[in-house]
C-alpha positions in Angstrom: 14.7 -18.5 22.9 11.8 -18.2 20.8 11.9 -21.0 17.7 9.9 -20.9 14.4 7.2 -23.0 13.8 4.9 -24.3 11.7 1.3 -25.5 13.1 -2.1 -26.9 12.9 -4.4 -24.4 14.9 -7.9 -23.6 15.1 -9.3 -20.6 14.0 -9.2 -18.4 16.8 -13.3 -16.7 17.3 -12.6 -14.0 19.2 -16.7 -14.0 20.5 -16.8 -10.1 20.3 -15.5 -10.1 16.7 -18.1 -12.0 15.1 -21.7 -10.2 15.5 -22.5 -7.0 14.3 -24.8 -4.5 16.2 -27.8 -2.8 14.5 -25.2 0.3 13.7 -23.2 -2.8 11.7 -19.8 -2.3 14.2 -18.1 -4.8 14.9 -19.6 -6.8 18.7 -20.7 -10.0 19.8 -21.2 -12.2 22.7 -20.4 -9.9 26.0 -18.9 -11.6 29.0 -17.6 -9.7 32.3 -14.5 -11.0 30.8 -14.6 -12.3 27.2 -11.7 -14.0 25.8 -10.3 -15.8 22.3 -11.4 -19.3 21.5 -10.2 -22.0 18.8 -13.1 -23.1 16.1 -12.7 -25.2 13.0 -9.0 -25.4 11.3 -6.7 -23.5 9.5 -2.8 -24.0 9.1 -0.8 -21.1 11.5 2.4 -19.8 10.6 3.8 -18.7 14.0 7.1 -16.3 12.9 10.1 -16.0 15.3 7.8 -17.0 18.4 4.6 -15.0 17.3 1.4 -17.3 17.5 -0.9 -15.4 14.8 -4.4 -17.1 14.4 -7.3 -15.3 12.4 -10.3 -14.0 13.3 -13.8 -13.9 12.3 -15.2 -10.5 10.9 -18.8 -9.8 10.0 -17.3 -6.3 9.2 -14.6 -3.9 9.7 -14.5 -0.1 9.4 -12.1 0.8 6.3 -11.8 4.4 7.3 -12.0 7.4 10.1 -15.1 8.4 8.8 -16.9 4.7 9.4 -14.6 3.8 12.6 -16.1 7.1 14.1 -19.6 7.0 13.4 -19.3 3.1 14.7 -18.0 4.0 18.1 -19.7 5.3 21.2 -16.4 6.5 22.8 -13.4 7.9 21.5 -10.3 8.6 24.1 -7.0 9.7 24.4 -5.2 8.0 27.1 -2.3 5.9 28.5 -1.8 3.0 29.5 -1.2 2.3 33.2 -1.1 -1.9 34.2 -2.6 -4.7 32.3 -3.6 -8.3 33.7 -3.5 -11.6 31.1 -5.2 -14.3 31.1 -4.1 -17.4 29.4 -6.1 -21.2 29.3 -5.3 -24.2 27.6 -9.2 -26.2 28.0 -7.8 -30.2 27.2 -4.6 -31.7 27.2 -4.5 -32.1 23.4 -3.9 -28.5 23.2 -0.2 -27.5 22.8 -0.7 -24.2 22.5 -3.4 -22.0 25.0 -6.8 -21.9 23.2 -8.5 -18.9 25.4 -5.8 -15.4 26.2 -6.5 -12.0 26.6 -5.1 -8.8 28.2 -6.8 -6.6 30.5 -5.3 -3.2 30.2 -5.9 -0.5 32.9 -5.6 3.0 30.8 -6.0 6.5 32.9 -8.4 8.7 30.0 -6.0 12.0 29.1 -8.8 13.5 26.8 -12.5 12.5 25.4 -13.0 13.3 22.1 -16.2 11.6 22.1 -18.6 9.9 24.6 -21.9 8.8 24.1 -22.5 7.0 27.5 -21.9 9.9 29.4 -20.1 8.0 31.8 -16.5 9.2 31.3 -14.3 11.9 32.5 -10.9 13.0 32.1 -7.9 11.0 34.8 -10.9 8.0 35.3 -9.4 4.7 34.4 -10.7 2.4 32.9 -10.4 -1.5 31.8 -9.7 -2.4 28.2 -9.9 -5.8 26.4 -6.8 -6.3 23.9 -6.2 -9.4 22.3 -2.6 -10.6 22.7 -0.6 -12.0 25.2 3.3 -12.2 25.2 6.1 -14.2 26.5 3.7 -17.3 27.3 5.5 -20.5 28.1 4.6 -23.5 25.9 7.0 -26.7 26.5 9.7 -24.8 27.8 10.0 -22.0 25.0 8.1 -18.2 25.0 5.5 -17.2 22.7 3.7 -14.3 21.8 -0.1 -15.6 21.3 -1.8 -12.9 19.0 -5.3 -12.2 17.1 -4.1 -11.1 13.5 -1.0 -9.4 14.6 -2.7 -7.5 17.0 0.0 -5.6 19.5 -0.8 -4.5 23.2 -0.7 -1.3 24.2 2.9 -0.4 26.1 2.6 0.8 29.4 3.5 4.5 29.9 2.6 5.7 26.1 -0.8 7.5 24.8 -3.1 5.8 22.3 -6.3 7.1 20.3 -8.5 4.3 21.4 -12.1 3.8 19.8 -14.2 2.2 22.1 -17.4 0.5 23.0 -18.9 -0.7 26.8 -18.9 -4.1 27.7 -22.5 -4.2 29.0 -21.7 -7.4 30.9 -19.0 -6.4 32.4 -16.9 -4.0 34.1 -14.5 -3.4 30.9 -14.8 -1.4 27.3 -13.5 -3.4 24.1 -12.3 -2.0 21.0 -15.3 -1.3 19.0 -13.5 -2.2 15.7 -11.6 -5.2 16.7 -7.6 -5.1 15.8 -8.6 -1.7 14.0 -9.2 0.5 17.4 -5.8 1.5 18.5 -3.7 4.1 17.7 -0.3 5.1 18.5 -0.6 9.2 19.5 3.6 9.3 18.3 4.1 7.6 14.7 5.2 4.7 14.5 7.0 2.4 11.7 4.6 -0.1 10.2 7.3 -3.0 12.4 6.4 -1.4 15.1 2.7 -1.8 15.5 2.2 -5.4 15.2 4.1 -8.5 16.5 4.7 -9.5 13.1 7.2 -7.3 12.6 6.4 -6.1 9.6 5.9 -9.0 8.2 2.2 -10.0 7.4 0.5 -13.0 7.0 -1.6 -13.8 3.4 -4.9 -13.5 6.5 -3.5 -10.5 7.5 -2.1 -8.6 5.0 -5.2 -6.7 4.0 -6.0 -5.9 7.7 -3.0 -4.3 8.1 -2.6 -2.1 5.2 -5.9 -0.8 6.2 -4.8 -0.2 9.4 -2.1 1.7 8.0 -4.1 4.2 5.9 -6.6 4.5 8.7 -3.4 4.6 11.7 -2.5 7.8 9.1 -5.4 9.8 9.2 -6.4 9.5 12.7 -2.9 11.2 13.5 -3.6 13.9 11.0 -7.4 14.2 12.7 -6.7 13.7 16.6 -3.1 15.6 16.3 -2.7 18.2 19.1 
């Protein structure tokens, strides 16, 4: 069972959330594989299981209009598999300081694609920043970057994307605020907060929502 605690954790630097490219979108550091790291310290609430630490952001995109100039590619697709990766780098760590997912997604349609590279029924690797049901001293937690909730295997998503040029992957190109539901959804339903938000990330989210709303009016078929 999945208990409700109270911790001292470091302020998880996702390394491709905290540089901005010459088009001010939200990169960073590229790795084949990049993943979450702890740096300096804030107090976590972790709610029924759900690990939440806060990222950095040089900026974030707070609308369709910014979120689409700022992204090379821009998909439909679903999600197929996903691999995750979880590390804990000393033994002072309770809980896992570097976790990722790496989502396998088959492209349904390309609404846009500067690279060229992409065509419909490819898949593709994307970098999402949660990981769930990990085991930490015998109980399960949900380890999370601002709420953020993995895609679910077998449903479509609006994704808004960027290449990894290290690697053989694409990350979102707006961090947390990249991935879209094609079927409406309830605000409980789209992050592992359950509806219930953080002071860190309240103000994420309710952009997320306004934005989540017009990219369904926009990318509706």
């Amino acid at each position: 069972m999945k208990n409700r605690i109270t911790m001292i954790a470091g302020i998880v630097c996702l390394s491709i959330l905290t540089a901005c490219s010459s088009s001010e979108s939200v990169k960073g550091t590229t790795s084949e594989e990049q993943t979450t790291s702890q740096s300096g310290a804030e107090m976590i609430k972790a709610n029924n299981g759900v690990v939440s630490y806060h990222g950095k952001y040089l900026k974030l995109a707070e609308n369709m209009d910014n979120l689409e100039k700022d992204a090379p590619i821009i998909i439909k697709a679903t999600k197929k598999s996903e691999k995750t990766t979880v590390t804990k780098e000393t033994k002072e760590n309770v809980f896992p300081t570097d976790f990722y997912t790496m989502s396998d997604v088959q492209i349904n349609s390309i609404e846009k694609d500067t690279t060229g590279k992409l065509s419909e029924n490819m898949t593709i690797k994307v970098l999402e920043y949660s990981v769930e049901n990990v085991l930490v001293e015998g109980e399960e937690y949900d380890l999370t970057i601002d709420g953020y909730k993995n895609m679910e295997k077998g449903e479509e998503y609006t994704l808004f994307l960027e290449k990894n040029p290290d690697g053989d992957n694409y990350i979102l190109s707006n961090a947390v605020i990249s991935k879209f539901p094609v079927e409406e959804l309830s605000e409980e339903e789209l992050f592992l907060d359950g509806g219930q938000a953080t002071e860190e990330t309240d103000s994420i989210e309710e952009i997320y929502q306004e934005v989540y709303q017009e990219v369904l009016e926009e990318y509706s078929e």
